[in-house]
C-alpha positions as CSV (number, residue, x, y, z in Angstrom):
1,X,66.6,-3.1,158.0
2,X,69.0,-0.5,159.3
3,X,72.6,-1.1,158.8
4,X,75.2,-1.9,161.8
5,X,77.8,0.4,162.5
6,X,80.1,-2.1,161.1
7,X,78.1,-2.5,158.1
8,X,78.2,1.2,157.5
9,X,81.7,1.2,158.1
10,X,82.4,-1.5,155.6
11,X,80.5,0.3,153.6
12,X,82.2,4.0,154.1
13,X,85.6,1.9,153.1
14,X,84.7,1.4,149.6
15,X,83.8,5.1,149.4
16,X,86.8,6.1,150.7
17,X,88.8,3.7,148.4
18,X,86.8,4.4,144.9
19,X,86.2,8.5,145.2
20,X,90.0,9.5,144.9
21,X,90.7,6.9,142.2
22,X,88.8,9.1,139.9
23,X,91.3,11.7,140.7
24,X,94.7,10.0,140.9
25,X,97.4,7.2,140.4
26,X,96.8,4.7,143.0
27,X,100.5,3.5,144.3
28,X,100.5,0.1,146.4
29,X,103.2,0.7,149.0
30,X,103.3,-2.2,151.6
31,X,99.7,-2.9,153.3
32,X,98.8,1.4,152.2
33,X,97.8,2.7,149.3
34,X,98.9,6.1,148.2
35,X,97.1,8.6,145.9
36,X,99.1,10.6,143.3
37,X,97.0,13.6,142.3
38,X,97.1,14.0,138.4
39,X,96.5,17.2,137.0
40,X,94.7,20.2,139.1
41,X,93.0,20.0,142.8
42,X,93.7,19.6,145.9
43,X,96.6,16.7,147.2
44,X,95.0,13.1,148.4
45,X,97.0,11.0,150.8
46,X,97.6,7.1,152.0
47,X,95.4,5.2,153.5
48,X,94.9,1.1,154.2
49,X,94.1,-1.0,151.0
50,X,91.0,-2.2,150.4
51,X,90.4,-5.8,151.3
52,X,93.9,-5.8,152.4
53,X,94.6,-8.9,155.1
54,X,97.9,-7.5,156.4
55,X,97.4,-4.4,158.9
56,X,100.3,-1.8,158.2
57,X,103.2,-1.5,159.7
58,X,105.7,1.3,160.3
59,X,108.2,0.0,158.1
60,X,105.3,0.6,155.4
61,X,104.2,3.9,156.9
62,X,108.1,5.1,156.6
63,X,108.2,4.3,153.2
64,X,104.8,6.1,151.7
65,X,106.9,9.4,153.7
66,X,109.3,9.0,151.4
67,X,107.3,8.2,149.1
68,X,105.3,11.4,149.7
69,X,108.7,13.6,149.9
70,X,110.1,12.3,146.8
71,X,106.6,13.7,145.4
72,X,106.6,16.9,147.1
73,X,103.0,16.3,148.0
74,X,101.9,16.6,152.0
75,X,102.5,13.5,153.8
76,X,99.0,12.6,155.0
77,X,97.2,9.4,156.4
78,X,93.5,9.1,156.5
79,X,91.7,5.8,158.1
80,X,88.8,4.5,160.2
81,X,90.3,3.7,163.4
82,X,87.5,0.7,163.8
83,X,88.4,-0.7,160.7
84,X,92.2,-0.4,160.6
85,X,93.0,-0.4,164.7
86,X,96.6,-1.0,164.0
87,X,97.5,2.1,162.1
88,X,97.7,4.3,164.7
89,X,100.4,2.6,166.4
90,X,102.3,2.4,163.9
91,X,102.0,6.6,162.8
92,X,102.8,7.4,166.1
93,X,106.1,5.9,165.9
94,X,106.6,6.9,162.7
95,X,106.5,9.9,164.4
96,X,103.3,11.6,162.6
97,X,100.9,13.6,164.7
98,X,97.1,11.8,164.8
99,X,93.9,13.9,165.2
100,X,90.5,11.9,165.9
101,X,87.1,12.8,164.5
102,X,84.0,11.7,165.1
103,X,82.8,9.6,161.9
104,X,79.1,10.2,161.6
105,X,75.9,9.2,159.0
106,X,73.1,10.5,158.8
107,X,69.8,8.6,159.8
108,X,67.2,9.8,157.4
109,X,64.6,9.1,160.3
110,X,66.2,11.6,162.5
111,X,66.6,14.2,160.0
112,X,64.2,16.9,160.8
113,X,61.9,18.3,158.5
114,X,61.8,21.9,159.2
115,X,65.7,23.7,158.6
116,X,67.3,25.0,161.5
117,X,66.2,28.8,161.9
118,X,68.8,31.4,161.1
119,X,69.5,34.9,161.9
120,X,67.7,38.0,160.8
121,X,69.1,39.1,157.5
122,X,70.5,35.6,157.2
123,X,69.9,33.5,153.9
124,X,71.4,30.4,152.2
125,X,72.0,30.0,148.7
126,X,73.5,27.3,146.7
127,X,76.5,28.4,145.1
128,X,77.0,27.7,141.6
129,X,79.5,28.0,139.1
130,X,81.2,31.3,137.5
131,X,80.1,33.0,140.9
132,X,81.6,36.1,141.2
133,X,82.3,35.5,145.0
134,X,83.7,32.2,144.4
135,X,87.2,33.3,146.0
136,X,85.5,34.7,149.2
137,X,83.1,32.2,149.8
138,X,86.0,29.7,149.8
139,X,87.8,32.0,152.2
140,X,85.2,31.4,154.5
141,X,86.5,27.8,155.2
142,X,90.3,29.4,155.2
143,X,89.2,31.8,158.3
144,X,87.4,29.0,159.8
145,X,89.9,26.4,160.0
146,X,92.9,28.4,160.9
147,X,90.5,28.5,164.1
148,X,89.0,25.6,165.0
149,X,86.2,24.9,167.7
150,X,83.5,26.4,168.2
151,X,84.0,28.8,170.3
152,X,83.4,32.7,168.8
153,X,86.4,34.6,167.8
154,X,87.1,38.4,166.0
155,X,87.6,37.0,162.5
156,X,85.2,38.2,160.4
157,X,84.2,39.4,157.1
158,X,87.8,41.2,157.0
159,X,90.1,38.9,157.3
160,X,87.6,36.4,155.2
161,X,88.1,39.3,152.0
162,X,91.8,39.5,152.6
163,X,92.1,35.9,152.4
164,X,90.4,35.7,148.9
165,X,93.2,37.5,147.9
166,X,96.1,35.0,148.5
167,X,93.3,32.1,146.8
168,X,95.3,29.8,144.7
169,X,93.4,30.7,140.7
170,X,94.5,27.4,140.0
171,X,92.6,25.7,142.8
172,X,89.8,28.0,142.7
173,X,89.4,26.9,138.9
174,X,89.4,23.4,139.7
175,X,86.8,24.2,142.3
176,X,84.5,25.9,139.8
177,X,84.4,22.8,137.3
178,X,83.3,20.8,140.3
179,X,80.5,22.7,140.9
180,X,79.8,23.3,137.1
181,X,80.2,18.6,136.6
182,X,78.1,18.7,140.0
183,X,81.2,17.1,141.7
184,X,80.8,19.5,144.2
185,X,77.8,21.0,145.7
186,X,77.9,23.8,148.2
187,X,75.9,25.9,150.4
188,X,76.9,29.3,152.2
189,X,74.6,31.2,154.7
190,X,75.1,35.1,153.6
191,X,74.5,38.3,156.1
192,X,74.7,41.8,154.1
193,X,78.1,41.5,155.0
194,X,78.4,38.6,152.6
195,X,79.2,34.8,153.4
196,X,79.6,34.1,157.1
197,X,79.2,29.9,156.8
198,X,79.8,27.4,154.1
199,X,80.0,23.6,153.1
200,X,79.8,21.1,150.7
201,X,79.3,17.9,149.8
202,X,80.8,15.3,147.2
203,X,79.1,12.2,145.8
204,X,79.7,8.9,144.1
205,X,76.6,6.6,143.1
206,X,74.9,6.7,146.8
207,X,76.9,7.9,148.9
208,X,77.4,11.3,150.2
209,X,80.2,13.1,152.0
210,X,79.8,16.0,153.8
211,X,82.9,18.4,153.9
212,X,84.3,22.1,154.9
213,X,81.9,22.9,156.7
214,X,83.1,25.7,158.6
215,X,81.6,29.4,160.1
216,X,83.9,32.9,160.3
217,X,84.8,32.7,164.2
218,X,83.0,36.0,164.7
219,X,79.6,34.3,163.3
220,X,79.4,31.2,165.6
221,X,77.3,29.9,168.2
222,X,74.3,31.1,165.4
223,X,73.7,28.0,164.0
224,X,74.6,28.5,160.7
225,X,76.5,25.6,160.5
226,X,73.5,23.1,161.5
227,X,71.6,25.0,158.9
228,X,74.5,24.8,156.5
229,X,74.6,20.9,156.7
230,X,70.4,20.7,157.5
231,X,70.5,21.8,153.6
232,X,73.4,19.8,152.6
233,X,71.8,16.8,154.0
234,X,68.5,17.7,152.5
235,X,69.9,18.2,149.0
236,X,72.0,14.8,149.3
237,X,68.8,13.0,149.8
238,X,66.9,14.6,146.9
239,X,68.8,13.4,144.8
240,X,69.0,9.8,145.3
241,X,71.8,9.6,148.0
242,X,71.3,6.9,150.8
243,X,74.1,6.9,152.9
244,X,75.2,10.6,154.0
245,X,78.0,10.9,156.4
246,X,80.7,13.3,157.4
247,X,83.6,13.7,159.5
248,X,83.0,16.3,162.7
249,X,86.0,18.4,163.9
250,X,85.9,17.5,167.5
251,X,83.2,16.0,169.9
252,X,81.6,19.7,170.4
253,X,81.0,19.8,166.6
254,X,79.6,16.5,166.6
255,X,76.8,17.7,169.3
256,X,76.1,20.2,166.3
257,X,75.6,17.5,163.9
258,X,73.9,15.3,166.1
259,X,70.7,17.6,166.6
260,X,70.2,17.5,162.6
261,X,70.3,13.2,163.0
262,X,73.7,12.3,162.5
263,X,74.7,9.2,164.3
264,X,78.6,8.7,165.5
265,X,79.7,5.0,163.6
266,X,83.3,5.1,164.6
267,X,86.3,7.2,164.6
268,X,88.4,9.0,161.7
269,X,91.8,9.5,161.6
270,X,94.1,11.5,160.2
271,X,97.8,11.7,160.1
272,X,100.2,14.3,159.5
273,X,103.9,15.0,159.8
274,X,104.8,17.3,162.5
């Protein structure tokens, strides 16, 4: 029987709580956890306890920023508005800026069968570790996010190459054990001009995330990123994944995601200092 959007919620919280354990130090600070990365990778952030019965506050909001300034880490709140309705409230007048995101999973009914088609000259390939590209397929999601939407743009495979040169070797190492642990699985769509689209996904037991998915601004409007997540998806459910969800940038992304089956649950949220 197909889950509720409240069960799939309930379900998404228990993701979202056990997947950065792995990671960090898990700090209880009022009615919020907060997730001390240990070791290499990318910073986590707060976000509601699990199972918690108090809703936070902005006295406890206040204090994981301080929290987060005392650890020089960025001072970021991530929550399902459904679940946790009283959080944003209290961010906004902790005076943190709140972006919404369509939360969406997958129904493996509405997946299609056949992947979206791509350009000429276009290919996807799963990128593995040691790849030689690594720094510049990861510079694909740098070029992408510094311009949302998706709406085409003049960044291209140029500014992509010169942002593989400012690519933290630190991160990028952390990175390439993911992929080698199978952590991290990703997917670029390549032109002869090299990656133009790229994503990824990260797994724990059954449940799959979606993540970075994001196209060079000169490359949109192609559909390389339905493509992109078409094979992410696929992958995810060939190897044992039930639930397969991900968080879209805006409600024009989530018209994208919604033609390859995803199905909007609730809303994400994420909090940041100004």
């Amino acid at each position: 029987m197909p889950k509720s959007a409240a069960e799939l919620r309930a379900h998404l919280e228990i993701f979202y709580d056990a997947v950065p354990r792995r990671f960090t130090r898990a700090e209880a600070i009022g009615a919020l956890t907060l997730f001390v990365r240990e070791g290499e990778g990318w910073p986590y952030y707060a976000r509601p306890t699990l199972g918690g019965l108090a809703e936070p506050t902005v006295a406890d909001v206040r204090a994981v920023r301080a929290r987060q300034r005392e650890l020089k880490v960025p001072e970021t709140f991530e929550w399902v508005h459904e679940t946790t309705p009283a959080l944003r409230a209290a961010a906004i007048e902790a005076e943190l800026h709140v972006h919404e995101h369509p939360l969406m999973v997958l129904d493996p009914d509405e997946h299609p069968v056949d992947r979206p088609g791509l350009p000429d000259l276009v290919t996807l390939r799963q990128i593995r570790a040691d790849a030689t590209d690594l720094a510049i397929v990861h510079s694909v999601a740098a070029v992408g996010f510094a311009n949302p939407g998706t709406a085409p743009g003049s960044d291209g495979p140029a500014e992509r190459d010169t942002a593989a040169l400012g690519q933290d070797p630190s991160l990028l190492s952390y990175l390439n054990e993911r992929l080698r642990s199978g952590e991290t699985v990703m997917f670029a769509a390549y032109s002869p001009a090299g990656p133009l689209c790229v994503g990824s996904y990260q797994h724990l037991h059954d449940t799959t995330e979606i993540v970075g998915v994001a196209t060079l601004p000169a490359a949109r409007r192609s559909g390389l990123a339905a493509a992109v997540t078409w094979e992410l998806a696929r992958h995810a459910l060939a190897d044992g994944s039930e639930t397969v969800f991900l968080s879209a940038g805006d409600e024009d992304v989530a018209r994208i995601y919604d033609r390859i089956g995803f199905r909007s649950v609730g809303t994400a949220l994420i909090a940041e200092a100004p």
